[in-house]
N, C-alpha and C positions, 0 to 999 in steps of 0.2 A: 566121458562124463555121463553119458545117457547109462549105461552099463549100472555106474556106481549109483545112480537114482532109482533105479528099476529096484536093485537090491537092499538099496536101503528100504525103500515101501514095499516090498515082501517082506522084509526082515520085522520091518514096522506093525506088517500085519499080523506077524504071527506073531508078536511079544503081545500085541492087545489080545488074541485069541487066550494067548496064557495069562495077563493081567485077569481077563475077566473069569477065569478059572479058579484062579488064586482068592479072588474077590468074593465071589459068586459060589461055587462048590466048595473050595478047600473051606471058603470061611476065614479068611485072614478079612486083621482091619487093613482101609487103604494107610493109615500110619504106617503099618508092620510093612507092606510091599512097599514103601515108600522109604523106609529106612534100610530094610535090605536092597534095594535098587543102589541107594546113597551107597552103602558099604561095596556094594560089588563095582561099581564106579569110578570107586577110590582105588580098588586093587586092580582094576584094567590099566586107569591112568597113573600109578604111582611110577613105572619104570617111564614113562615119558615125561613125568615129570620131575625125576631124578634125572635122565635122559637132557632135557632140555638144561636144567640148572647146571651140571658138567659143562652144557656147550659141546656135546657130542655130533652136534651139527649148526652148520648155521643158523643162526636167527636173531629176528630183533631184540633190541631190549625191553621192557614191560616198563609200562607209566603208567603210573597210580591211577584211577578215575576212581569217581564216584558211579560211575555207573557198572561198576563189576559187582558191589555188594545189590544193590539194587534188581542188577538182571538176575542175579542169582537168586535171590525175595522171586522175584516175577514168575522163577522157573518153577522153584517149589511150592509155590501156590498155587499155578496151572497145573502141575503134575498132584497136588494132591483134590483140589476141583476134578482133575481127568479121572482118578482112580475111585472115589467117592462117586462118582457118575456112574460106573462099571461096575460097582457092586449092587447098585440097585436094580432089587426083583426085577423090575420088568423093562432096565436098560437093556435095548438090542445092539449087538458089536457095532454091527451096520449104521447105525443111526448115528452113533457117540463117534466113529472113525469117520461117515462123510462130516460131522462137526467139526472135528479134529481140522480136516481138511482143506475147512475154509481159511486156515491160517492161509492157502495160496493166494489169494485175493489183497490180504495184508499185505505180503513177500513182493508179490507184483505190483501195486502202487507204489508201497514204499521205495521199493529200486529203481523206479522210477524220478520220485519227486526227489530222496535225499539220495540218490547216487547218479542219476543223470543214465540208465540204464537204457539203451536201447529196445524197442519193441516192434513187434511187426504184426501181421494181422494171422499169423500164425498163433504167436503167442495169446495174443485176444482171442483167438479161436479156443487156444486148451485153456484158459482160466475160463471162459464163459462153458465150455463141457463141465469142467469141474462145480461152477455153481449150478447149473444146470443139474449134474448127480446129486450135489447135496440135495435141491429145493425137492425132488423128484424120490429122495430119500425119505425126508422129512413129509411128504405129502402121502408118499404109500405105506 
């Protein structure tokens, strides 16, 4: 699991280095990266979600919520806030990615109070580095 976190946040870093390229140089609006993001999203996921509908492997069944259109509202408003951030002249990657970041601070309460997640003072140790980078971001 540490593996697949490591690489997701390099893989992370380097789509913001290209967001902010596309934003920034190339000159796209954050709409246009935000709708080609959407379209390419749809073709990664469509064979998994053919995939899944078959029943070509185990899995549950999907219940309706109201909170699937909702999170999805939540996403494309943070995703277009993110990318609107990055276009601006004199946002630095740095700054808009340790902001980004402090989603971990969310993820850690939250796992805590609504899922009963265990913690150790390990864990409090790498959330309090991570605020620690952001404040130390935002200060320099």
């Amino acid at each position: 699991m540490g593996w697949l976190a490591l690489c997701g946040t390099l893989l992370g870093a380097v789509s913001m280095l290209y967001d902010k390229y596309l934003l920034s140089h190339a000159r796209f609006a954050p709409s246009t990266v935000q709708a080609w993001f959407a379209i390419y999203l749809a073709v990664l996921f469509l064979p998994l979600a053919i995939g899944w509908k078959f029943r070509w492997w185990q899995r549950n069944e999907f219940h309706w919520r109201w909170s699937v259109p909702i999170l999805s509202l939540a996403l494309l408003v943070s995703d277009f806030v993110y990318f609107s951030a990055l276009r601006e002249p004199g946002a630095l990657v740095s700054l808009v990615s340790s902001l980004r970041r402090g989603s971990t601070l969310v993820s850690f309460v939250g796992g805590i109070i609504l899922y009963g997640e265990q913690y150790d003072r390990w864990k409090i140790l790498a959330v309090i580095g991570v605020l620690a980078g952001i404040i130390l971001t935002l200060l320099g």
